[in-house]
N, CA, C and O atoms as a GROMACS GRO file, in nm:
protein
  424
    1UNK      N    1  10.603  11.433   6.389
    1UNK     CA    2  10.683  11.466   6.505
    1UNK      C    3  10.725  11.337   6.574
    1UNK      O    4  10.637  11.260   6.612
    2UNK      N    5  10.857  11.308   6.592
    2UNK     CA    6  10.907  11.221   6.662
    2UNK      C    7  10.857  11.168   6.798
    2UNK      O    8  10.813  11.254   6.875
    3UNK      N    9  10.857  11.034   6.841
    3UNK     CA   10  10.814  11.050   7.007
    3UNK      C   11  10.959  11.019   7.067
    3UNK      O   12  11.034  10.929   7.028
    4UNK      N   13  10.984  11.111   7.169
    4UNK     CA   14  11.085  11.078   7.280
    4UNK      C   15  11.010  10.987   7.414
    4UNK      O   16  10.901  11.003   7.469
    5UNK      N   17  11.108  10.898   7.433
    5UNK     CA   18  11.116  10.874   7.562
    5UNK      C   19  11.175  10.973   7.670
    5UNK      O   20  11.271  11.044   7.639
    6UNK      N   21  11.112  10.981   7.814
    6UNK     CA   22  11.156  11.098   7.885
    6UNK      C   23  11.236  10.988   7.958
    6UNK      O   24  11.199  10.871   7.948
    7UNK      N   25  11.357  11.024   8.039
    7UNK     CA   26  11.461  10.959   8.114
    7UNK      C   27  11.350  10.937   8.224
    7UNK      O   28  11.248  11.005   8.239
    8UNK      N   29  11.399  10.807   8.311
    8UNK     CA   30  11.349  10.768   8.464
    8UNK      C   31  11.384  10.865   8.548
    8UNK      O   32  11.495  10.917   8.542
    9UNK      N   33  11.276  10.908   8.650
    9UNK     CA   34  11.372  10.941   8.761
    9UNK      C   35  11.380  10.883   8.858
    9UNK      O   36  11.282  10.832   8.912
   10UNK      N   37  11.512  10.877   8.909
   10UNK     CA   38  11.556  10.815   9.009
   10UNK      C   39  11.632  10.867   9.100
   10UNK      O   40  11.698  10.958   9.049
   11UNK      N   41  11.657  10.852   9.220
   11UNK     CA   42  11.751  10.910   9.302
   11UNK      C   43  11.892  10.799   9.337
   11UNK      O   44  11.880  10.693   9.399
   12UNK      N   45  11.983  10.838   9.298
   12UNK     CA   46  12.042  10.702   9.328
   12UNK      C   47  12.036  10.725   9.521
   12UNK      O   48  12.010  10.801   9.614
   13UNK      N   49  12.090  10.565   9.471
   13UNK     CA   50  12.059  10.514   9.667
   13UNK      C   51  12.245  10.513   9.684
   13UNK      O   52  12.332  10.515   9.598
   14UNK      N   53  12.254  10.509   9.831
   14UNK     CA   54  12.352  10.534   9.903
   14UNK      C   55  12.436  10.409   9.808
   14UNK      O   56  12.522  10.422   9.721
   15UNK      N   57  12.366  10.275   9.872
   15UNK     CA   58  12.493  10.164   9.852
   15UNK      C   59  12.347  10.107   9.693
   15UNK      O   60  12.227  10.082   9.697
   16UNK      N   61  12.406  10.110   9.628
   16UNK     CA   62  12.314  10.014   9.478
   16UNK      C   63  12.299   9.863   9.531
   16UNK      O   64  12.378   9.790   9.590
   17UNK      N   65  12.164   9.844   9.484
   17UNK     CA   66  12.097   9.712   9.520
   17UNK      C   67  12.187   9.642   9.407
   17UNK      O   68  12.228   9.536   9.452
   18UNK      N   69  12.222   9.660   9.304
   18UNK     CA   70  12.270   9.555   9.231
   18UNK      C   71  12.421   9.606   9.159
   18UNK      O   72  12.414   9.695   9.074
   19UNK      N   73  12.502   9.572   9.178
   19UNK     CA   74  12.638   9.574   9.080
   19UNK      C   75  12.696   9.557   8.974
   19UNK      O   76  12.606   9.492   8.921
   20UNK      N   77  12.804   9.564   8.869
   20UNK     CA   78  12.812   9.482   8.746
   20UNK      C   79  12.886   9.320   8.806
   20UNK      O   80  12.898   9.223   8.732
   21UNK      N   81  12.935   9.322   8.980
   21UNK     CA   82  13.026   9.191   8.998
   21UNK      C   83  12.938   9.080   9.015
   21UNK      O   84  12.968   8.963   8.992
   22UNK      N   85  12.792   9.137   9.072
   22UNK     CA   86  12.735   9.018   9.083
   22UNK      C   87  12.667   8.959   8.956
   22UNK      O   88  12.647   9.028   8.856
   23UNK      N   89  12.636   8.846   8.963
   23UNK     CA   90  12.635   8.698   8.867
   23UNK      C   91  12.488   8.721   8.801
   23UNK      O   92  12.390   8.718   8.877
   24UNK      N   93  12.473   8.739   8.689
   24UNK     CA   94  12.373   8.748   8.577
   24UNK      C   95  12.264   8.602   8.604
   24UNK      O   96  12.320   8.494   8.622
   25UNK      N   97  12.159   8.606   8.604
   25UNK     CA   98  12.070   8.515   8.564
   25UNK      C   99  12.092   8.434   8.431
   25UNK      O  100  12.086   8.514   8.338
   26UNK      N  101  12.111   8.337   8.396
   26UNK     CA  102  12.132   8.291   8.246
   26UNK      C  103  12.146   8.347   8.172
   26UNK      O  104  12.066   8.338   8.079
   27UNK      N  105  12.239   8.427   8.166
   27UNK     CA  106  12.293   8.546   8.042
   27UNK      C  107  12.229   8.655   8.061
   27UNK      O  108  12.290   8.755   8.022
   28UNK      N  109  12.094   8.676   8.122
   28UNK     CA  110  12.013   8.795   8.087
   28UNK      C  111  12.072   8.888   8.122
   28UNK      O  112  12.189   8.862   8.152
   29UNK      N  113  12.031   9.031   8.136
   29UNK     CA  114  12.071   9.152   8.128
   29UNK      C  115  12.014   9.204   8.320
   29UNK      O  116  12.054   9.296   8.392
   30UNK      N  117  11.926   9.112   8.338
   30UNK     CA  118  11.875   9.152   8.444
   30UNK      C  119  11.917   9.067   8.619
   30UNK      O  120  11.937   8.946   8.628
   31UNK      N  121  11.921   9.158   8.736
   31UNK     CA  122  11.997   9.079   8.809
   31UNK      C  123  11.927   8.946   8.912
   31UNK      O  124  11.807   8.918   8.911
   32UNK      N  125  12.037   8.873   9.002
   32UNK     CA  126  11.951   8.810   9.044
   32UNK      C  127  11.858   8.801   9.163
   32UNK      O  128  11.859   8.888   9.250
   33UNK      N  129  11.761   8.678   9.167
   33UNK     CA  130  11.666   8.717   9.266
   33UNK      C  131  11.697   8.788   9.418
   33UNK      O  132  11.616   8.859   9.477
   34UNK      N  133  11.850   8.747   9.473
   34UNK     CA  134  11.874   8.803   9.544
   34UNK      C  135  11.875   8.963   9.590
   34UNK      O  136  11.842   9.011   9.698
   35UNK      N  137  11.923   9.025   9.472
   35UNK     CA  138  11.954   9.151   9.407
   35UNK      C  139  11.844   9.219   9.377
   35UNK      O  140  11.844   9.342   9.382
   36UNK      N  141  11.758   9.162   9.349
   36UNK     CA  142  11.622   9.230   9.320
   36UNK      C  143  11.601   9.287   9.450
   36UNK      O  144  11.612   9.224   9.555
   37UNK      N  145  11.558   9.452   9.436
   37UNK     CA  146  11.508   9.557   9.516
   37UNK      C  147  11.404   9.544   9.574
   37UNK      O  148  11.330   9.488   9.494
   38UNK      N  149  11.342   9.564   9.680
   38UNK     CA  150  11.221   9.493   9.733
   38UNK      C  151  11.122   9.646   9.784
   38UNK      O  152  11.001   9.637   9.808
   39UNK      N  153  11.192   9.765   9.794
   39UNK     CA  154  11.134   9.875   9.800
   39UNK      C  155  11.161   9.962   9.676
   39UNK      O  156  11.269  10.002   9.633
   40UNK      N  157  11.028   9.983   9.627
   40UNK     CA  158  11.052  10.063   9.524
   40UNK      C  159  11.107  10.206   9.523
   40UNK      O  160  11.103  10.271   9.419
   41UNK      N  161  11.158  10.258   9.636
   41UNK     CA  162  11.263  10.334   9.656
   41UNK      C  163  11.431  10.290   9.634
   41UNK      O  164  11.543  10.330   9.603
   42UNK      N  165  11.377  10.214   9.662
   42UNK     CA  166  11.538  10.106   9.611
   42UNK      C  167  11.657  10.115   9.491
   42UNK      O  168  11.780  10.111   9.483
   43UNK      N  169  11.540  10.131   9.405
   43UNK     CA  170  11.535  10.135   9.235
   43UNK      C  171  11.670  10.249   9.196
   43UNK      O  172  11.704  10.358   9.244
   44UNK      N  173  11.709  10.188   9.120
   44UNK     CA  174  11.830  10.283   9.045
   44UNK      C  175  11.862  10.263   8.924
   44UNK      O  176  11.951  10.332   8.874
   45UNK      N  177  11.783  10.148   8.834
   45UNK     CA  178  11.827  10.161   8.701
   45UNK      C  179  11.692  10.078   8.637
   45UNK      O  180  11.603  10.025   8.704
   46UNK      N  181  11.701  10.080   8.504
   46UNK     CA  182  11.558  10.004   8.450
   46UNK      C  183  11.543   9.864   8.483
   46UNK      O  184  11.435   9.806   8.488
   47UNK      N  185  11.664   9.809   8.505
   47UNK     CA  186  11.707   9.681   8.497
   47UNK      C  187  11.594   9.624   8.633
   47UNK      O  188  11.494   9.556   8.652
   48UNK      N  189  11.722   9.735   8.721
   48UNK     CA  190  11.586   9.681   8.881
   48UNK      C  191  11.476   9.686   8.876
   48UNK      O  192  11.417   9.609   8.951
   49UNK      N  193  11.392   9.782   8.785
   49UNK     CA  194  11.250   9.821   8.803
   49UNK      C  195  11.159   9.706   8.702
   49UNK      O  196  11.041   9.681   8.727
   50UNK      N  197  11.229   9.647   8.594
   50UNK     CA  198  11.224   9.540   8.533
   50UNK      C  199  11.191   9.414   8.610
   50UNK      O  200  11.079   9.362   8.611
   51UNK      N  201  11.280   9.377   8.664
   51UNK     CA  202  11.308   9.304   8.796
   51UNK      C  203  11.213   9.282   8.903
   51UNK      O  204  11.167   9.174   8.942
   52UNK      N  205  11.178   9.452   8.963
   52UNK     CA  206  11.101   9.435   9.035
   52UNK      C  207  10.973   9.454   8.993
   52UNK      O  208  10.904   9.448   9.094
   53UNK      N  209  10.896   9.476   8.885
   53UNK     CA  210  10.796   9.458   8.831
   53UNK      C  211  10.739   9.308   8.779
   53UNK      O  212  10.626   9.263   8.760
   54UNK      N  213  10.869   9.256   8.766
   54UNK     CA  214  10.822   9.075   8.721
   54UNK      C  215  10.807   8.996   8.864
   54UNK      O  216  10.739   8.894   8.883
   55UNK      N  217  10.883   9.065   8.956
   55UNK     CA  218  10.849   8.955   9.103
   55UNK      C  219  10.766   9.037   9.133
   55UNK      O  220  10.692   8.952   9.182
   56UNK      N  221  10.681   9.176   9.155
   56UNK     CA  222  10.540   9.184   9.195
   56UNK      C  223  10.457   9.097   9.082
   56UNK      O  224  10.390   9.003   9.126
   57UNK      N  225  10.456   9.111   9.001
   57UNK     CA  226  10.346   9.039   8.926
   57UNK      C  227  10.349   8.876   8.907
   57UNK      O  228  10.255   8.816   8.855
   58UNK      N  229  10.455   8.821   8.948
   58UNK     CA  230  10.473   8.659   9.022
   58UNK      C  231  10.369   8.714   9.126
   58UNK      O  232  10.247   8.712   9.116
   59UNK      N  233  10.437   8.759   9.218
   59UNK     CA  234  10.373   8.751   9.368
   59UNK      C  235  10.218   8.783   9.328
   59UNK      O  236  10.146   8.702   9.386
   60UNK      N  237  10.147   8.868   9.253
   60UNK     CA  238  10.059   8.882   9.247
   60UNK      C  239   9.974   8.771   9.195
   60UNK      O  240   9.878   8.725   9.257
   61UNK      N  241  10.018   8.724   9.061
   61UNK     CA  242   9.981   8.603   9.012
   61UNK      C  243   9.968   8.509   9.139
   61UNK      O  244   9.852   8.482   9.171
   62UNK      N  245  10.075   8.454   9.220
   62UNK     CA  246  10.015   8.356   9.310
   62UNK      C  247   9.945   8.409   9.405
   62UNK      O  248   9.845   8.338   9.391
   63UNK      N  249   9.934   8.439   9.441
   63UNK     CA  250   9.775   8.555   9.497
   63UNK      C  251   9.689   8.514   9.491
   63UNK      O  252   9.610   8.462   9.570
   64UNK      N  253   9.698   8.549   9.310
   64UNK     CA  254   9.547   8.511   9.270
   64UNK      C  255   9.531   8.398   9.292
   64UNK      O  256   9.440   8.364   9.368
   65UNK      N  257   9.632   8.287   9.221
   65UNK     CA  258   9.565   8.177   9.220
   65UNK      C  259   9.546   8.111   9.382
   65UNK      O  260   9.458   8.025   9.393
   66UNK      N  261   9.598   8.137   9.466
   66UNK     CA  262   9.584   8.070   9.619
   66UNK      C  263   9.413   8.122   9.624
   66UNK      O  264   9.322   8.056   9.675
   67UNK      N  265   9.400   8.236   9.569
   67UNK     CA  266   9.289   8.323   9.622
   67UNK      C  267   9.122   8.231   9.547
   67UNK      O  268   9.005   8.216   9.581
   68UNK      N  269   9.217   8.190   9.423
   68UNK     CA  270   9.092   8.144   9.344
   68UNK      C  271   9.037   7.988   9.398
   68UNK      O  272   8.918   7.958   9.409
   69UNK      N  273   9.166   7.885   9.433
   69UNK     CA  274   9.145   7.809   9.475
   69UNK      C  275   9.086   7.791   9.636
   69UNK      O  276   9.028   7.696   9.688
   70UNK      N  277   9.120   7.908   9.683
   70UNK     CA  278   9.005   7.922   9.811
   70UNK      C  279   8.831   7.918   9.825
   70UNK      O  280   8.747   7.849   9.883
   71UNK      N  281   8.834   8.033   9.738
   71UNK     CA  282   8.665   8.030   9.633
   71UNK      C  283   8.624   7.915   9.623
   71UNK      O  284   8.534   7.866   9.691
   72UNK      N  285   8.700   7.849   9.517
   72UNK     CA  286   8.648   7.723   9.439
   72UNK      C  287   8.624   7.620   9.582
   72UNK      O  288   8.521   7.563   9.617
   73UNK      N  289   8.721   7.622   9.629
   73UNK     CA  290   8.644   7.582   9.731
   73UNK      C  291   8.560   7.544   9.811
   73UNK      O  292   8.503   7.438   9.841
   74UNK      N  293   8.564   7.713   9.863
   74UNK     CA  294   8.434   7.750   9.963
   74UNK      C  295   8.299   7.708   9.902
   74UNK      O  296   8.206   7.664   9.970
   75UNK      N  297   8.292   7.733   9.699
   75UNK     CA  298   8.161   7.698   9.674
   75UNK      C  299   8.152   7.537   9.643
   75UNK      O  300   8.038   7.493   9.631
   76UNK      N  301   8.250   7.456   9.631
   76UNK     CA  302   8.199   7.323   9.643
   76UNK      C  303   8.163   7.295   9.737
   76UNK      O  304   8.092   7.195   9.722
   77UNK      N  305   8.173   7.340   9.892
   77UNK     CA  306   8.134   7.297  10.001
   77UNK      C  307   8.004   7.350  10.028
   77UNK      O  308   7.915   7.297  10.095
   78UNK      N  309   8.003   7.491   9.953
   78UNK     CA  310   7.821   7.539   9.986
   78UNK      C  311   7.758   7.448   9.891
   78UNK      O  312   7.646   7.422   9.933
   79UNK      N  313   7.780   7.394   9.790
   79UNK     CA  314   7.739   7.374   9.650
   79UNK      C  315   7.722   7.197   9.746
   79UNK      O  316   7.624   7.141   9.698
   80UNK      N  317   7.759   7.146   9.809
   80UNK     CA  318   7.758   6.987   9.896
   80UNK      C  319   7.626   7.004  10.016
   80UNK      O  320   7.536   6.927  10.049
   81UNK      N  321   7.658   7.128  10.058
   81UNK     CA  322   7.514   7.190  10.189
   81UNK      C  323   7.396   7.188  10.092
   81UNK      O  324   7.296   7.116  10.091
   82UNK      N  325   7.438   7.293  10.003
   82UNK     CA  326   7.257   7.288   9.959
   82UNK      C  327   7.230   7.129   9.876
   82UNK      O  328   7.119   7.075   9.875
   83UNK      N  329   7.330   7.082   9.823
   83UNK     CA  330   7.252   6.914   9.783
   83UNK      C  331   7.219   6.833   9.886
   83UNK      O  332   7.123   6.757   9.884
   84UNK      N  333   7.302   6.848   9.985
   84UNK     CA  334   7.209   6.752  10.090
   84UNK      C  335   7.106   6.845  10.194
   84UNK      O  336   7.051   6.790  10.290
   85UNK      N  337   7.088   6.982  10.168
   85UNK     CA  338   7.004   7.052  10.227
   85UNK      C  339   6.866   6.994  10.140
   85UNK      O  340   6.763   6.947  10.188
   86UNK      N  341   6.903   7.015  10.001
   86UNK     CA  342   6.796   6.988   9.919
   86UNK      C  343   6.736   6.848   9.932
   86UNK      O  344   6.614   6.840   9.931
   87UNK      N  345   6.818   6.726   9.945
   87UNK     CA  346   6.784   6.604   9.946
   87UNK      C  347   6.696   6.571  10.096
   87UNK      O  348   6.594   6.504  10.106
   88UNK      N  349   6.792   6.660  10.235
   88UNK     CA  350   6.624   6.639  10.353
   88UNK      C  351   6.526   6.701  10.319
   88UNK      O  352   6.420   6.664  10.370
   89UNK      N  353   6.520   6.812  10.228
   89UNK     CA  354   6.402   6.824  10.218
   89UNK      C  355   6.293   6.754  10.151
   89UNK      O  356   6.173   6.744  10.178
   90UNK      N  357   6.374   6.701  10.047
   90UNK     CA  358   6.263   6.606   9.989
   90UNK      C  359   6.214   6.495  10.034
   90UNK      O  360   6.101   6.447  10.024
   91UNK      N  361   6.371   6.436  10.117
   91UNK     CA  362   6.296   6.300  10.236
   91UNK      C  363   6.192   6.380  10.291
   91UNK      O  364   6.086   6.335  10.250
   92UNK      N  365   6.166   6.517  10.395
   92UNK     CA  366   6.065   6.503  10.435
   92UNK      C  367   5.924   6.544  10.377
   92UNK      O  368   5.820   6.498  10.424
   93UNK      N  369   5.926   6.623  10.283
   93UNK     CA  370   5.804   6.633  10.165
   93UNK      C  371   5.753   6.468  10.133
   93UNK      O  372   5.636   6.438  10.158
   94UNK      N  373   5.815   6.403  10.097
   94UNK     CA  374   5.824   6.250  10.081
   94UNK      C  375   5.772   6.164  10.200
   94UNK      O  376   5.705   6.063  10.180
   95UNK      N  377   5.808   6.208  10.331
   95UNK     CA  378   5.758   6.190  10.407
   95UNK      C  379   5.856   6.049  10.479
   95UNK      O  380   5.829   5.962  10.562
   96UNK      N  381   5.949   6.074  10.417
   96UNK     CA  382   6.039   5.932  10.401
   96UNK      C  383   6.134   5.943  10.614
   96UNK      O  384   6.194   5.880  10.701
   97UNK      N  385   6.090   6.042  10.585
   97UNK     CA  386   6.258   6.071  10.749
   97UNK      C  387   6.150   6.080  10.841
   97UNK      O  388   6.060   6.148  10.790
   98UNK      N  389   6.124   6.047  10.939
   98UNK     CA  390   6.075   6.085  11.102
   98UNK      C  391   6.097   6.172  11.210
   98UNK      O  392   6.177   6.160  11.303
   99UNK      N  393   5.998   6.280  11.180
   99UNK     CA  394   6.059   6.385  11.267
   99UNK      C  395   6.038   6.369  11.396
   99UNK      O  396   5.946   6.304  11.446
  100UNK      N  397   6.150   6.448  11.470
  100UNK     CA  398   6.167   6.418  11.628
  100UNK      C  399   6.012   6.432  11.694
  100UNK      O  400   5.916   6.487  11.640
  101UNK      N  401   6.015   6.376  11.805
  101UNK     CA  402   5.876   6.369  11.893
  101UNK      C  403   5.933   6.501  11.944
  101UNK      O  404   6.053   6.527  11.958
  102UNK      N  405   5.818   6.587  11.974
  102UNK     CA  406   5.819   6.706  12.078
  102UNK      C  407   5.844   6.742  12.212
  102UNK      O  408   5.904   6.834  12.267
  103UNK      N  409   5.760   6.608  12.262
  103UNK     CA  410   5.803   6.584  12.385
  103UNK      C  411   5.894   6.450  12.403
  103UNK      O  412   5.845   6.337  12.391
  104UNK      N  413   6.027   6.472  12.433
  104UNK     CA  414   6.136   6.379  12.485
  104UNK      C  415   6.158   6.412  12.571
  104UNK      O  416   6.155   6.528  12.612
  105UNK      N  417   6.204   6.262  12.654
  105UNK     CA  418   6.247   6.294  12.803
  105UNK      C  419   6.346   6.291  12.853
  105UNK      O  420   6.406   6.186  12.834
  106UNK      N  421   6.392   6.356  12.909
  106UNK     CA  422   6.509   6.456  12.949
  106UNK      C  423   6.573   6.338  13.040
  106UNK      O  424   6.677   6.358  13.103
   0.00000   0.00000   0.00000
């Protein structure tokens, strides 16, 4: 048994996000960034949904990576606390650092 594709549905929109007058991306078939639909109600042909499926998944991609380089981050800076957390402690096991007097005067 054959497989069909079932048609999109779509509603067309009042005024179309994209035209045949406006200007192709480097030959492609698909339109440009301008033209790209930004609500997925927008949508009126595969082209746009094409379109707008590659700039969510840009946008998502840099996401991630802003998101990852935040992390990486955050743990080199915990990962800097506990080495020099770790290192007073051994000055004072060591006995090497001088702890404050108790009574100081004010």
């Amino acid at each position: 048994m054959p497989s069909t594709a079932l048609p999109l549905k779509v509603t067309p929109a009042s005024t179309p996000a994209w035209t045949s007058s406006q200007p192709f991306t480097s030959g492609s078939k698909t339109p440009t960034k301008q033209a790209i639909a930004t609500n997925p109600g927008e949508i009126s042909s595969p082209h746009e949904l094409t379109a707008f499926v590659e700039t969510l998944l840009e946008q998502l991609d840099t996401q991630f990576d802003d998101m990852s380089s935040r992390i990486l981050d955050q743990m080199m800076q915990m990962s800097n606390r506990v080495d020099a957390l770790e290192a007073a402690i051994q000055d004072i096991i060591s006995g090497d650092v001088t702890t404050p007097s108790a009574s100081s005067p004010l």
